[in-house]
C-alpha positions in Angstrom: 108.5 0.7 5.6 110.3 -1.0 8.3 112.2 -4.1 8.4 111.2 -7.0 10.7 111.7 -10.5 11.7 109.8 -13.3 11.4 110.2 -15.9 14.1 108.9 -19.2 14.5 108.0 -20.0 17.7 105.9 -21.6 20.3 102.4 -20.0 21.0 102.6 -20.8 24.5 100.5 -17.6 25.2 96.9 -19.3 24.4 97.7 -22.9 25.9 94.8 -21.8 28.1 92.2 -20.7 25.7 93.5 -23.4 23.0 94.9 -26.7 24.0 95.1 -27.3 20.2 97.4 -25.0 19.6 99.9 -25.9 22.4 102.6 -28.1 19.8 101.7 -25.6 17.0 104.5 -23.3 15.4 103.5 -19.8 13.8 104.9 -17.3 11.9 104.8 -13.4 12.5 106.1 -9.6 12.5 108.4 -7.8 15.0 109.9 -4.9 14.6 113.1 -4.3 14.5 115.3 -1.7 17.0 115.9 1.5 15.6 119.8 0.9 15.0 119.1 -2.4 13.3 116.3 -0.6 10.7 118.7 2.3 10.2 121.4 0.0 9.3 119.4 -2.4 7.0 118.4 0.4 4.6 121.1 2.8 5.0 124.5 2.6 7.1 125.1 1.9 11.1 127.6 0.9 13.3 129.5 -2.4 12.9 128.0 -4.3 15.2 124.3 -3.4 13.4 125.5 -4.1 10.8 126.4 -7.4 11.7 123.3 -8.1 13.5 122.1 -7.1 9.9 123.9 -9.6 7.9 123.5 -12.5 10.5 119.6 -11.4 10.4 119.8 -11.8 6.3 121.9 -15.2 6.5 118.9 -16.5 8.6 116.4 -15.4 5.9 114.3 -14.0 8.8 114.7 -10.2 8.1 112.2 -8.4 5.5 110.8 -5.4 4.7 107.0 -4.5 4.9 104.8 -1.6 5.6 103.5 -1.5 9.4 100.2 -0.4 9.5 100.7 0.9 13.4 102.2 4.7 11.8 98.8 5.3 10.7 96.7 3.9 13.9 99.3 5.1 16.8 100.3 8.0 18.8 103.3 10.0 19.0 105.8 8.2 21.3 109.5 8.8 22.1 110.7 5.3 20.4 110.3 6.1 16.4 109.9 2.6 16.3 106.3 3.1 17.9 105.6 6.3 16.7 102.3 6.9 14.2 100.0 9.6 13.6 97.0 9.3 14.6 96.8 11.4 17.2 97.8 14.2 15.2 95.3 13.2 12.3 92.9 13.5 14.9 93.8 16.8 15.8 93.7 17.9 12.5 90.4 16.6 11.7 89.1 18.0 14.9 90.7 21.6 14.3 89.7 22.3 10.5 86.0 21.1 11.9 86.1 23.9 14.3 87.7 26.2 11.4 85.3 25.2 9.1 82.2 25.4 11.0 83.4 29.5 12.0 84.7 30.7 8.9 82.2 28.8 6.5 78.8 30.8 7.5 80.5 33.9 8.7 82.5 34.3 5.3 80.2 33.6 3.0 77.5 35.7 5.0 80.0 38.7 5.3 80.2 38.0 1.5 76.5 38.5 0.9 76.0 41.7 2.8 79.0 43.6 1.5 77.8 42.7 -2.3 74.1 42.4 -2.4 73.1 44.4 1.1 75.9 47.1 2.0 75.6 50.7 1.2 78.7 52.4 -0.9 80.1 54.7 1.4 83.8 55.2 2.7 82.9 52.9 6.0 82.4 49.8 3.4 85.4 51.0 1.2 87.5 50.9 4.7 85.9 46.9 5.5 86.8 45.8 2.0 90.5 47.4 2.0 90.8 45.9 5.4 89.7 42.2 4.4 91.7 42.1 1.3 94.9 43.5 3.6 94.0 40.7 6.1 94.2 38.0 3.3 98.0 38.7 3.1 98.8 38.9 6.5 101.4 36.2 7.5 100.0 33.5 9.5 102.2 33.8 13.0 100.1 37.8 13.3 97.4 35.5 13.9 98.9 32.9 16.2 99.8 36.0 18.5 96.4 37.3 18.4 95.0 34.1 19.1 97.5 33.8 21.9 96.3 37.4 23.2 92.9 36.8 22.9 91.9 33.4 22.9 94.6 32.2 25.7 95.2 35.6 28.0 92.2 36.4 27.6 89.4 34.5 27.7 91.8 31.5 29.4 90.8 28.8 26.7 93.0 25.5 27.3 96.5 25.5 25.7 96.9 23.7 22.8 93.2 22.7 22.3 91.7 21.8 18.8 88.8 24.4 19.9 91.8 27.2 20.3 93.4 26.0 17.4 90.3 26.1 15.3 89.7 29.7 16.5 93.0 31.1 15.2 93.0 29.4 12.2 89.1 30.4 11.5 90.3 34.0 11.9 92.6 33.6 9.7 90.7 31.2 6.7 87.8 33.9 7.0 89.3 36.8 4.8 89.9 34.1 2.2 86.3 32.8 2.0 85.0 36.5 2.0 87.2 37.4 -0.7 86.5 34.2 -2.8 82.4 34.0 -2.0 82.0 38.3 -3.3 83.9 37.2 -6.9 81.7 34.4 -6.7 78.6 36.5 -6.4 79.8 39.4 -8.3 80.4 36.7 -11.2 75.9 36.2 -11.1 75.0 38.3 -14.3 72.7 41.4 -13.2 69.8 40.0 -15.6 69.4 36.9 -13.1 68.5 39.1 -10.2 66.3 41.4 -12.7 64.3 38.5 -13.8 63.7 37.5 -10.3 62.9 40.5 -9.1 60.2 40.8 -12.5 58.4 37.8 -11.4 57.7 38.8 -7.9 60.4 37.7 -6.0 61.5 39.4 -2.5 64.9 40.8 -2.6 65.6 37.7 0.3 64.4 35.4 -2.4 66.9 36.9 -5.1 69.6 37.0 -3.3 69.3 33.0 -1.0 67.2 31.4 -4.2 69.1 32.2 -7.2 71.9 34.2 -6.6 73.6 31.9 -3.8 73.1 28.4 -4.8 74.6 30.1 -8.8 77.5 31.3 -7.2 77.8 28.0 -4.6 80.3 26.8 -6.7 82.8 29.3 -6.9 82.2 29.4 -2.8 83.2 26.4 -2.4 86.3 26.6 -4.9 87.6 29.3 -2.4 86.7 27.7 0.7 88.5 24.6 -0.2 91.7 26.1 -1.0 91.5 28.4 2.5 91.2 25.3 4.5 94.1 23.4 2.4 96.3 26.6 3.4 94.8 26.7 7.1 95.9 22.5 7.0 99.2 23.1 6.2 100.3 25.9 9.1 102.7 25.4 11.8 103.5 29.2 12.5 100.5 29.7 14.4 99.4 26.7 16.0 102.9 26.5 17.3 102.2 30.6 19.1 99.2 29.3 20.8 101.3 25.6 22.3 100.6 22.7 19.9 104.1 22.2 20.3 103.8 19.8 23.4 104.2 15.6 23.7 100.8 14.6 23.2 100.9 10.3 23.9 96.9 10.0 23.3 95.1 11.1 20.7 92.5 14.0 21.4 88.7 13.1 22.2 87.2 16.6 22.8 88.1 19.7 21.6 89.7 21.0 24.9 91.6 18.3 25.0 95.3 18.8 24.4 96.3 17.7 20.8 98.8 18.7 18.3 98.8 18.4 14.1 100.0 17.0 11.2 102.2 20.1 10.3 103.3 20.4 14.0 104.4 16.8 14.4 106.2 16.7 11.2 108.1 19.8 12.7 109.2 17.9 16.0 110.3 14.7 14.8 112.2 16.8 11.9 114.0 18.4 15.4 114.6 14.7 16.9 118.4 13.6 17.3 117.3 9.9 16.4 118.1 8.5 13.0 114.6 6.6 13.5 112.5 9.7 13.0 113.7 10.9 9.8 111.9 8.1 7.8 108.6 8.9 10.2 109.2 12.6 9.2 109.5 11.5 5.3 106.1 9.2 5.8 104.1 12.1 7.7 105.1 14.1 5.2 103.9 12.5 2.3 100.6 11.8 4.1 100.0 15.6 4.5 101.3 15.7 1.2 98.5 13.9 0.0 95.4 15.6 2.1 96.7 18.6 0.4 96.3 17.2 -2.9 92.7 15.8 -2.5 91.4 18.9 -1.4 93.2 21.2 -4.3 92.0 17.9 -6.4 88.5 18.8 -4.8 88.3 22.5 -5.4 89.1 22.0 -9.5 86.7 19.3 -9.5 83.5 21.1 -8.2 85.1 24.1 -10.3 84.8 22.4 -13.6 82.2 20.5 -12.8 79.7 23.5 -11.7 81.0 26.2 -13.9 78.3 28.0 -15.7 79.2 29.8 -18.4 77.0 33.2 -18.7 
């Protein structure tokens, strides 16, 4: 919330458009400067203070929620700031995430159950995903930097880059959560299928998949809540930059909830520390829904064997 005054004055603006409205008097919303809104809610400097208390002796200061944090771009006044712009990014760079480490993990978790021959090669794949689960975050922000940036000479601080690192990092996750899923099928159901004519295809993508979907989705969920919340390495590949227009494309240059929350929490301003608190709780609350998400479709789809 920030405070604001509320002015009556002369709508000389729409003479033009509206005669009618030429000796008419309306009411409406401005925000207040930083200094003022600091010193309404918490402390300031005399003299806003008493701008403050000659404001509230005039009945014309208030308090009110301004609906501009959630439709605007980052901006150096934290009077104009909002989040948009790094919503957008977000949305743009768990799509790409999602759309890599979806199919590739749950496939990966198909072959190396139902397809893959036990020999040392597959022990050495499935020690190596389950070390790669616990890796910390910024080892994969400097191999997206290495690869995806030196490289191949993607654009810096792209949704499509920033999808690609946290993809290869959410993928592990998925493959470890989609083989308990499937591992969790009862042998007899494959049996059956298998007694009955079924192709070992048709086992495995008719009956065995859409029974362990469920517990796919539980573990997806949760990898893309953790991929949501990273800063370590988004901030390695350069979504660290002043970004004043919200992304359109995925090579456009954008930057993310978790990012922007980390430089206005850097900003000397006073005025950015309530922004901070408000971005904050609106990541907060993504994280929530989807964790809400994953118990939901867990309880609802559980089948007990």
């Amino acid at each position: 919330m920030r405070g604001s005054n509320r002015w009556s004055m002369p709508r000389r603006s729409v003479p033009m458009r509206d005669p009618a409205l030429l000796a008419t008097r309306t009411t409406f919303a401005l925000p207040t400067a930083t200094e003022i809104d600091v010193a309404a809610k918490h402390d300031g400097t005399r003299r806003a203070e008493a701008v403050v208390a000659r404001l509230q002796a005039r009945g014309v200061l208030s308090e009110g929620w301004d609906m501009r944090f959630l439709a605007g771009a980052d901006a150096t006044d934290p009077v104009r700031v909002g989040i948009w712009g790094a919503l957008k990014g977000s949305l743009l760079t768990m799509a790409v995430t999602l759309g890599l480490a979806f199919p590739i993990g749950v496939l990966s978790a198909l072959y190396l159950e139902e397809y893959a021959p036990r020999n040392r090669w597959t022990d050495l794949i499935e020690v190596s995903i389950n070390n790669l689960a616990a890796v910390p975050s910024i080892i994969f922000g400097l191999l997206g930097l290495a690869v995806f940036l030196n490289t191949f000479h993607l654009p810096r601080s792209a949704p499509l880059v920033g999808g690609l690192t946290l993809a290869l990092m959410t993928m592990p996750v998925i493959v470890i959560a989609g083989r308990n899923a499937i591992k969790a099928v009862p042998p007899s159901i494959r049996d059956a299928a298998l007694a009955i004519g079924a192709s070992p295809v048709q086992v495995v993508f008719d009956h065995v998949l859409p029974l362990a979907l469920p517990g796919i989705l539980t573990g997806t969920i949760i990898g893309m809540a953790r991929a949501l919340g990273e800063t370590a390495p988004l901030l390695m590949i350069g979504m660290r930059a002043f970004i004043a227009a919200p992304p359109s494309r995925l090579t456009d240059p954008a930057t993310v909830l978790p990012v922007q929350i980390f430089l206005w929490s850097d900003e000397v301003d006073r005025g950015f520390v309530e922004k901070t608190s408000a971005a904050i709780i609106v990541l907060l609350v993504f994280l929530l829904a989807m964790n809400g998400l994953a118990i939901y479709l867990r309880n609802r789809f559980e089948t007990r064997w």
